[in-house]
C-alpha positions as semicolon CSV with decimal commas, in nm:
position;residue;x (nm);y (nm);z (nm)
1;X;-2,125;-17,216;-7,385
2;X;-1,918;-17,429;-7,636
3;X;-1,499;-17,293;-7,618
4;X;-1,333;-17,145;-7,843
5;X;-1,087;-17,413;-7,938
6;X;-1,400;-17,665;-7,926
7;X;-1,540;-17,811;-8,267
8;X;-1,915;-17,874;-8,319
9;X;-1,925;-18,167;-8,521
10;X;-1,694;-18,494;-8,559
11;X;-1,653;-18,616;-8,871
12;X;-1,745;-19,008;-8,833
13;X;-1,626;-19,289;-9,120
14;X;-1,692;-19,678;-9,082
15;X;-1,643;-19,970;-9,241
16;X;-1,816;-20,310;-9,175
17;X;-2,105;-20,370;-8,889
18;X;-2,071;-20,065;-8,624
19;X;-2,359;-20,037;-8,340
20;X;-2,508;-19,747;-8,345
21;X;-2,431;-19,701;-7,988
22;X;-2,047;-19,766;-8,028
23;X;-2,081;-19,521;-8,302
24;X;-2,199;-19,258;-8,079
25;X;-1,966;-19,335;-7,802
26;X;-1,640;-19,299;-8,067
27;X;-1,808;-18,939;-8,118
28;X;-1,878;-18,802;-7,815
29;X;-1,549;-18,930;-7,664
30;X;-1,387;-18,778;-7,924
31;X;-1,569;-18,463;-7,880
32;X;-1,456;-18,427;-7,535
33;X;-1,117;-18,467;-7,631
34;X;-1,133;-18,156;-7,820
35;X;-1,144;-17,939;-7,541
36;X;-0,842;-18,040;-7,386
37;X;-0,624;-17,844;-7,541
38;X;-0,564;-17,439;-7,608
39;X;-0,543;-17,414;-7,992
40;X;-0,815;-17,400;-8,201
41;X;-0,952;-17,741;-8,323
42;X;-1,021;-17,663;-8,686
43;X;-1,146;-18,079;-8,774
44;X;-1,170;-18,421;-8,621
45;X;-1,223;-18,725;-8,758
46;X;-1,282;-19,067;-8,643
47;X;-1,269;-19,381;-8,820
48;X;-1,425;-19,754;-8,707
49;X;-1,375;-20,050;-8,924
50;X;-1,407;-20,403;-8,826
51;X;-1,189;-20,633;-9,048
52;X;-1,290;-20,949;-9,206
53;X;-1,032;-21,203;-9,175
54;X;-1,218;-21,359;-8,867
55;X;-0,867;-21,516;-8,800
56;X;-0,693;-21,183;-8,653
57;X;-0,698;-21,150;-8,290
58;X;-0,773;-20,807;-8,272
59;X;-1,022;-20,703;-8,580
60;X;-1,199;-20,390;-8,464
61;X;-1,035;-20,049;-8,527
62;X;-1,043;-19,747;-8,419
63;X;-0,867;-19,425;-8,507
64;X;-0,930;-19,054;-8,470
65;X;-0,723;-18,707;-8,600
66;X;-0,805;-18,413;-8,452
67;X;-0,673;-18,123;-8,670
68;X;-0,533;-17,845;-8,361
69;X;-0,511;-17,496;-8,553
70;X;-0,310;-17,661;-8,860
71;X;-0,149;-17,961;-8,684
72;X;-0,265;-18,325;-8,665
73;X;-0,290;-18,510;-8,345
74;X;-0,380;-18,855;-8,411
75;X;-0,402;-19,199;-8,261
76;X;-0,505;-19,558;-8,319
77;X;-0,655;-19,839;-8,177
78;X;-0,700;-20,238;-8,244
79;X;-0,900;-20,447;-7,984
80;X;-1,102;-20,756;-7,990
81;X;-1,453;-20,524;-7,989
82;X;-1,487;-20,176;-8,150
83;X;-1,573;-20,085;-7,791
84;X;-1,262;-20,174;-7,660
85;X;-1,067;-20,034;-7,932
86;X;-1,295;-19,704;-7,939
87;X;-1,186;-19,733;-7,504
88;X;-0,776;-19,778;-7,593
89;X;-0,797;-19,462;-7,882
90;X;-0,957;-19,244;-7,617
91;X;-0,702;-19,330;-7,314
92;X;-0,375;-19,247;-7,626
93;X;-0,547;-18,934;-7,770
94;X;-0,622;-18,791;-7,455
95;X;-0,204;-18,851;-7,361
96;X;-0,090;-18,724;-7,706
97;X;-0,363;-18,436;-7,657
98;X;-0,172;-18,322;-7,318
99;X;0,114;-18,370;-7,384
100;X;0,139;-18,138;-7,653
101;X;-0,111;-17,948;-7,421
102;X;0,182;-17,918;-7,194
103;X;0,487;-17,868;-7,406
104;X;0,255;-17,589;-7,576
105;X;0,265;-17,440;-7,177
106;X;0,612;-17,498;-7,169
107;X;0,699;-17,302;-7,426
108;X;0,521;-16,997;-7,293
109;X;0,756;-17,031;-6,962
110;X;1,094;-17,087;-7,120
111;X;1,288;-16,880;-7,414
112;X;1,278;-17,047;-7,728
113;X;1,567;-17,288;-7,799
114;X;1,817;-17,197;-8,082
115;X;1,743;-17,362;-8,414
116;X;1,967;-17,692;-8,444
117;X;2,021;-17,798;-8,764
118;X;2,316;-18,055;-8,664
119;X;2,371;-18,338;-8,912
120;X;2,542;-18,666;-8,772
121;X;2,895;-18,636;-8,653
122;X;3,211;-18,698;-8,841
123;X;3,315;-19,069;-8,728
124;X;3,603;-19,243;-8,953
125;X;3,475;-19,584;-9,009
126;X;3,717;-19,749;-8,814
127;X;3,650;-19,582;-8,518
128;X;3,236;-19,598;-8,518
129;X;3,085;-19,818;-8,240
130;X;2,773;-19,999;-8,148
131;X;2,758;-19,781;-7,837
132;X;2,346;-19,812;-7,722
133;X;2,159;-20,139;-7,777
134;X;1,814;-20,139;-7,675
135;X;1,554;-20,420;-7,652
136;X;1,247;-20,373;-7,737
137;X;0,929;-20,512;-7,612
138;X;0,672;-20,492;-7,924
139;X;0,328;-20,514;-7,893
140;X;0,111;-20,588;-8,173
141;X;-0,014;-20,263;-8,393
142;X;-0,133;-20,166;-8,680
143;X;0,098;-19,977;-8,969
144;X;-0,158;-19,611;-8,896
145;X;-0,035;-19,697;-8,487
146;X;0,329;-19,755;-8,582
147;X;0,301;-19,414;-8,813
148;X;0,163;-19,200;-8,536
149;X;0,416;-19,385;-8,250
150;X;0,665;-19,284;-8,437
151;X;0,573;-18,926;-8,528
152;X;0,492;-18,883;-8,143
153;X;0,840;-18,960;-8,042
154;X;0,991;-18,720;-8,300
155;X;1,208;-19,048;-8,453
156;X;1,269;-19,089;-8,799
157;X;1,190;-19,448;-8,824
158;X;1,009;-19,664;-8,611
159;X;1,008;-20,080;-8,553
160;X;0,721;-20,232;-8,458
161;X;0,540;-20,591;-8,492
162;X;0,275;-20,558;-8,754
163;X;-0,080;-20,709;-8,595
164;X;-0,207;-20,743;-8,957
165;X;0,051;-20,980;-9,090
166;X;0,214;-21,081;-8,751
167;X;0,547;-20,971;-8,927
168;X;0,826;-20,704;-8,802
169;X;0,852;-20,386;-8,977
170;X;0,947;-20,056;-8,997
171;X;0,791;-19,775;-9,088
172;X;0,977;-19,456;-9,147
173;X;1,004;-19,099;-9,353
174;X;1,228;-19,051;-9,635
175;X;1,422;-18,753;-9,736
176;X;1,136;-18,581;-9,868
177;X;0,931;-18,611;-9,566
178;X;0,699;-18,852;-9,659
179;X;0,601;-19,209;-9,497
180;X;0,684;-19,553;-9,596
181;X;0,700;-19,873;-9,492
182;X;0,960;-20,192;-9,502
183;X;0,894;-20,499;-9,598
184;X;0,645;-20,521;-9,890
185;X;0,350;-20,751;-9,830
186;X;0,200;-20,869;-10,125
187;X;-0,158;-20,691;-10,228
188;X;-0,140;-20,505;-9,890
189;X;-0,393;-20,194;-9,923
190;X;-0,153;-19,905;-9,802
191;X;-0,367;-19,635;-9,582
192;X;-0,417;-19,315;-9,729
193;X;-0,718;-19,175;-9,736
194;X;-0,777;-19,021;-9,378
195;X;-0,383;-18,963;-9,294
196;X;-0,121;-18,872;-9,571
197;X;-0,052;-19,161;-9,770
198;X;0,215;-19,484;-9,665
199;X;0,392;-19,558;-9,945
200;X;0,631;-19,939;-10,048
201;X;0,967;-19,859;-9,924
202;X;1,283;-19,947;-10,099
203;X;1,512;-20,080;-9,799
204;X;1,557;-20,410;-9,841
205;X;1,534;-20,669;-9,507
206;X;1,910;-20,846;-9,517
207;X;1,971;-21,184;-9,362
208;X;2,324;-21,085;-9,234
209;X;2,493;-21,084;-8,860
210;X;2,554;-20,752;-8,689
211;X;2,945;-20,733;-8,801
212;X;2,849;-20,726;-9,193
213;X;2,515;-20,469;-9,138
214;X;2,750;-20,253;-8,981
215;X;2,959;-20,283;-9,288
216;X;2,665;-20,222;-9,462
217;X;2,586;-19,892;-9,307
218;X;2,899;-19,774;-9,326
219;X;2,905;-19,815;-9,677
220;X;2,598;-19,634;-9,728
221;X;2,421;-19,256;-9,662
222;X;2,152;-19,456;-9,501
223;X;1,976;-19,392;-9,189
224;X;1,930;-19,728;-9,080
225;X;2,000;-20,060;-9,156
226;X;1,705;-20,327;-9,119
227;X;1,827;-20,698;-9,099
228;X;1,774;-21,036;-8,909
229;X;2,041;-21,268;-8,750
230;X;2,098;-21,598;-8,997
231;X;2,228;-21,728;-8,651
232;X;1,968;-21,715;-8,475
233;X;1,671;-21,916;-8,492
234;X;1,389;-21,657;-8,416
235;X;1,437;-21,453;-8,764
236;X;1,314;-21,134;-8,611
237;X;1,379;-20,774;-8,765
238;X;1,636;-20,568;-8,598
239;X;1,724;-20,213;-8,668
240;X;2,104;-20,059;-8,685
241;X;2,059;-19,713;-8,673
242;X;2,347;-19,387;-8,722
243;X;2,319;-19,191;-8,411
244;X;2,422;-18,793;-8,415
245;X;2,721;-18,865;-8,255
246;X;2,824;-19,026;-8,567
247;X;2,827;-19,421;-8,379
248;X;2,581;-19,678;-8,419
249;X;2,269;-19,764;-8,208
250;X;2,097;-20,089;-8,219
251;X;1,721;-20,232;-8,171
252;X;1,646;-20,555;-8,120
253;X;1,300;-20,723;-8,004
254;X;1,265;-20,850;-7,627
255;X;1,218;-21,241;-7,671
């Protein structure tokens, strides 16, 4: 008897040489998935491309949205083999799939929270701080796994080591909600057409030290500031950030 919540078919897409056996593993994994969860599964698709460049360490991709009752879940996945990559996206769905799984049982045990609709805090200038600094160790992902990382965690921006160009980034929404990404790459082929669309962003990536991007920032309505250290030798992307207690937050990558 199929559920409720379960959908019949899975929507596959490819690119390049896929097996027809990984092709029917990405499937029924995803399939399965589909029943995890209590709301009604209204689409899923899953996408496999193998990328060209036989240079990249990890060129097989795999990525899946299932659509729960009006709400995508999605997930991505590089590896060295479509299998293994197909393997990775199945272990993250299924963790995205109950944890939302579980929040959704949450909320049927505990009274709704009030609505908070609490901008950052007023901070004079003078008195703002650097009061959280937190290193980051960044594994290699691609710009669709950086979008959905950072949608998962609720943030509005999200730093992460592109796999694709072996270059830090940041991804992150603008006022109008929708997605973009920091810095440009030349002739780069922005996702779009199984997610809503990544777009150029307009931050610019400063060489400056931490004393003049928090100038910067507080110069600024910006949400972030995204700048590298001329001091230091490694030229890696770091993110100043306003928290809602009106001081500053850093990330840097681990070494």
């Amino acid at each position: 008897m199929v559920k409720p919540h379960a959908v019949c078919e899975v929507e596959l897409l490819t690119r390049g040489v896929i097996s027809p056996r990984d092709r029917e593993q990405a499937v029924e994994k995803v399939q399965t998935l589909c029943e995890l969860g209590h709301e009604p599964v209204l689409a899923a698709v899953v996408k496999l491309k193998v990328r060209e460049k036989a240079a990249l360490e990890l060129p097989a991709i795999a990525e899946a949205s299932i659509d729960l009752n009006g709400t995508p879940v999605r997930a991505h996945a590089s590896g060295h083999s479509i299998a293994e990559a197909v393997d990775l996206l199945h272990n993250r769905l299924s963790k995205r799939l109950r944890r939302r799984r579980d929040r959704h049982e949450d909320r049927h045990h505990e009274p709704e929270p009030t609505p908070n609709h609490a901008g950052y805090s007023a901070v004079s200038s003078d008195e703002r701080e650097v009061v959280r600094h937190k290193t980051l160790a960044m594994h290699p992902m691609s710009l669709e796994e950086a979008a959905d990382e950072m949608d998962q965690l609720d943030h509005g921006f999200y730093l992460f080591l592109d796999a694709d160009h072996d270059l830090d980034r940041v991804v992150y929404r603008n006022g109008d909600g929708s997605l973009h990404v920091v810095p440009l790459v030349a002739e780069e082929d922005l996702p779009g057409d199984t997610r809503p669309p990544i777009h150029s962003g307009s931050v610019v990536f400063n060489h400056l030290p931490l004393a003049e991007a928090v100038a910067l920032l507080d110069e600024t309505d910006d949400a972030f500031v995204f700048f590298a250290d001329p001091d230091s030798d490694l030229d890696r992307g770091n993110v100043l950030y306003r928290r809602f207690d009106g001081h500053y937050g850093l990330i840097t990558p681990a070494v």
